[in-house]
PyMOL CGO cylinders between C-alpha atoms (Angstrom):
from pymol import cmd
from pymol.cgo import CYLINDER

trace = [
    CYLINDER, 5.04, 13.07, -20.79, 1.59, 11.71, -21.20, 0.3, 1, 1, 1, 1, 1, 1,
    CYLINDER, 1.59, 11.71, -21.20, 2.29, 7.72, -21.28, 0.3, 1, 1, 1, 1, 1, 1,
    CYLINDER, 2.29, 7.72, -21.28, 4.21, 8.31, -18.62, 0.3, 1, 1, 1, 1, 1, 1,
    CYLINDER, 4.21, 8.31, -18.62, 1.89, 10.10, -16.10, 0.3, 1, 1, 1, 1, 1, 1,
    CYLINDER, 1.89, 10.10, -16.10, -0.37, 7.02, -17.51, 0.3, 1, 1, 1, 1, 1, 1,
    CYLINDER, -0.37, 7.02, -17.51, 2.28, 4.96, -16.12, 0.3, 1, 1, 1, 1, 1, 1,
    CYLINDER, 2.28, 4.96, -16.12, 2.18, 5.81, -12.84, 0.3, 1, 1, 1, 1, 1, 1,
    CYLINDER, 2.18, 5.81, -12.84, -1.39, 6.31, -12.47, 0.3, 1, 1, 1, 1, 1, 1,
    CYLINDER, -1.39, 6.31, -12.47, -1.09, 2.71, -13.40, 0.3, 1, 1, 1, 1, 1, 1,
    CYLINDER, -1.09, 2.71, -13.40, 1.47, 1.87, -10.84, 0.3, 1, 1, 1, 1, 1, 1,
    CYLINDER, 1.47, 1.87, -10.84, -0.02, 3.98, -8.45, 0.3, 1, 1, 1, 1, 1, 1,
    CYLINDER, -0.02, 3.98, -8.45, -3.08, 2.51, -8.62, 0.3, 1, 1, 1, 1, 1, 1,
    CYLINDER, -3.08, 2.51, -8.62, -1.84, -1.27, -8.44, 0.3, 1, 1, 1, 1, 1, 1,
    CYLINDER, -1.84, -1.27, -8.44, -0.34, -0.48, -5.22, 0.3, 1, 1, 1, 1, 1, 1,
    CYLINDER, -0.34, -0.48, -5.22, -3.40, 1.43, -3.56, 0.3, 1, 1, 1, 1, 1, 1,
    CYLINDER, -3.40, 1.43, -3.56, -5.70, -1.50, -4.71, 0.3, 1, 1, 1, 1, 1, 1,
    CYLINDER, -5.70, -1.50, -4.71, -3.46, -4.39, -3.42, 0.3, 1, 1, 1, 1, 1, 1,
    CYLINDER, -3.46, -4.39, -3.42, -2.72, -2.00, 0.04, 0.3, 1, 1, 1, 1, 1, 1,
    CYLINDER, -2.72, -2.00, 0.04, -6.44, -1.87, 0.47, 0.3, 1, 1, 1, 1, 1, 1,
    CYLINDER, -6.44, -1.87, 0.47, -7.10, -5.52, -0.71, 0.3, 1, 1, 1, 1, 1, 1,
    CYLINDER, -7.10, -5.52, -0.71, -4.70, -6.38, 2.20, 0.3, 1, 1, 1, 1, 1, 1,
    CYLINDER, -4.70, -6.38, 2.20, -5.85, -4.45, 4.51, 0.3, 1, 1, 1, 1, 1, 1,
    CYLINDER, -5.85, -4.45, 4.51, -9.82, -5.87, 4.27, 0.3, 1, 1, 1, 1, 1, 1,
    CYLINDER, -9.82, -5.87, 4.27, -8.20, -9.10, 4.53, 0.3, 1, 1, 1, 1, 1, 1,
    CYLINDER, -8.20, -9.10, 4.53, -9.50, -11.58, 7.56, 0.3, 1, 1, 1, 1, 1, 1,
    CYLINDER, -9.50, -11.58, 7.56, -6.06, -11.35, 9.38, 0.3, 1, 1, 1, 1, 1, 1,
    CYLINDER, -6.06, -11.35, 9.38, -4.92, -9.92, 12.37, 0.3, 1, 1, 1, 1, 1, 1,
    CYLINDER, -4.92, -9.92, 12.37, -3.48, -6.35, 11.88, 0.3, 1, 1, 1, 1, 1, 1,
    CYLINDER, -3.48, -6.35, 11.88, 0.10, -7.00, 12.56, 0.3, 1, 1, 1, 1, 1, 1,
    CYLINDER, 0.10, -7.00, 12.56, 0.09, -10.04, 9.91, 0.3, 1, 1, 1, 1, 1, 1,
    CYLINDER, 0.09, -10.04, 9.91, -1.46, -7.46, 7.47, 0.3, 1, 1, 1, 1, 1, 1,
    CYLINDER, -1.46, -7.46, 7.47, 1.57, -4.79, 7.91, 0.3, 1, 1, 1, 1, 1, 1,
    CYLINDER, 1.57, -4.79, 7.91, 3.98, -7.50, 8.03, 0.3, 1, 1, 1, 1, 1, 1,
    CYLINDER, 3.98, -7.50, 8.03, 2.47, -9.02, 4.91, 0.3, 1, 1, 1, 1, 1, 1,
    CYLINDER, 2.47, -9.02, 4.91, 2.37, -4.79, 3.35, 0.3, 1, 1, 1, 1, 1, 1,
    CYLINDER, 2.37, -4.79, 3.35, 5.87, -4.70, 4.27, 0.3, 1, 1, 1, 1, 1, 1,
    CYLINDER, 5.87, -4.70, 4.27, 6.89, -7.89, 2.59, 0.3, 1, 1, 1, 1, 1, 1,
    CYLINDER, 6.89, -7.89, 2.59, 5.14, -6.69, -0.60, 0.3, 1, 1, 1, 1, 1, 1,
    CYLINDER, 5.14, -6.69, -0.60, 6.73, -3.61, -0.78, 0.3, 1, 1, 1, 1, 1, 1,
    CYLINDER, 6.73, -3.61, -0.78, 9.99, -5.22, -0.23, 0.3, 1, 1, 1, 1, 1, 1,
    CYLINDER, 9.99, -5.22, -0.23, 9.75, -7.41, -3.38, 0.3, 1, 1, 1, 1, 1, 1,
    CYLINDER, 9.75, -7.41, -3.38, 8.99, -4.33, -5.13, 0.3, 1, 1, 1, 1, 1, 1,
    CYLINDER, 8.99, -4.33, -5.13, 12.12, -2.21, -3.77, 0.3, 1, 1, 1, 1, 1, 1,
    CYLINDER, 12.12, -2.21, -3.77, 10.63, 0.23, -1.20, 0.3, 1, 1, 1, 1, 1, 1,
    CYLINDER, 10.63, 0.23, -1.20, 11.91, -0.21, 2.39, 0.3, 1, 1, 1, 1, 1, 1,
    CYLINDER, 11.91, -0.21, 2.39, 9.57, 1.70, 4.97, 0.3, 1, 1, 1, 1, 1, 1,
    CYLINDER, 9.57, 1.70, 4.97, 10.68, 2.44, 8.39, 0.3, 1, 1, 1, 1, 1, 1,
    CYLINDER, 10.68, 2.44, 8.39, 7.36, 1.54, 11.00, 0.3, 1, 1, 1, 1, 1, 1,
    CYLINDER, 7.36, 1.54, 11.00, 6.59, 4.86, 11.45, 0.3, 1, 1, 1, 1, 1, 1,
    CYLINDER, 6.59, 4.86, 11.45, 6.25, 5.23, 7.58, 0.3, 1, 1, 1, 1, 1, 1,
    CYLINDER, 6.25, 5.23, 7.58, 4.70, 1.63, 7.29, 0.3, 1, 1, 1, 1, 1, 1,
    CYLINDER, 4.70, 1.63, 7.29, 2.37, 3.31, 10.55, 0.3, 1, 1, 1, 1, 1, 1,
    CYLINDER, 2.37, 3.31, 10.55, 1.68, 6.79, 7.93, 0.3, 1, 1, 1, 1, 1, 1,
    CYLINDER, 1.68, 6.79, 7.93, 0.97, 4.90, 5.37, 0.3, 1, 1, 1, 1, 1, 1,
    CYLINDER, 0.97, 4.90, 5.37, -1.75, 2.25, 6.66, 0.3, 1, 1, 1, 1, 1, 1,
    CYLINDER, -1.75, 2.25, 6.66, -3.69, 6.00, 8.58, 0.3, 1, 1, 1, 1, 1, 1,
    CYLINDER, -3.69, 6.00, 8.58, -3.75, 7.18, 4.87, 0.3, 1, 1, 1, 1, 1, 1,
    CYLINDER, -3.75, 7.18, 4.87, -4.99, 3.88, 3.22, 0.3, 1, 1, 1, 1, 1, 1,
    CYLINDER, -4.99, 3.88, 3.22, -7.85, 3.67, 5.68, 0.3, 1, 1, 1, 1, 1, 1,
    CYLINDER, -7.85, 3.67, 5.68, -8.87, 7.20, 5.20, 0.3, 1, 1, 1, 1, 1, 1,
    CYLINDER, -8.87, 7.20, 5.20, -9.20, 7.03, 1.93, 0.3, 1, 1, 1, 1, 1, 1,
    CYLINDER, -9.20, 7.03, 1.93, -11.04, 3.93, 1.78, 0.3, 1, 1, 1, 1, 1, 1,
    CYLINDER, -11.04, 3.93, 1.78, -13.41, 5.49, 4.48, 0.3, 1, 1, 1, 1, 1, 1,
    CYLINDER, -13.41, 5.49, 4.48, -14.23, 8.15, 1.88, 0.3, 1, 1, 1, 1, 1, 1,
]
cmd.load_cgo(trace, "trace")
């Protein structure tokens, strides 16, 4: 069970770090969730907007903190 909690703490982590590189990216903010949502797509996950809209309010909490 361990290697694979350090799996996803892995994963996890990836995924917060490129949301968060994205989202302190010089674009507009529309071109940043379309550019989230066509990253997540390559990997498999489909979000609806309100999810995509969930997701971003979570992202920018934690990187207030």
């Amino acid at each position: 069970m361990k290697n694979l909690d350090i799996v996803l703490a892995v994963v996890g982590g990836a995924l917060v770090g490129a949301s968060l590189g994205l989202l302190f990216a010089p674009k507009k903010g529309e071109d940043l969730r379309d550019d989230i949502v066509d990253y997540l797509e390559s990997k498999g996950i489909r979000l609806k907007k309100a999810k995509l809209d969930r997701l971003v309010e979570e992202l920018q909490e934690v990187a207030k903190k």
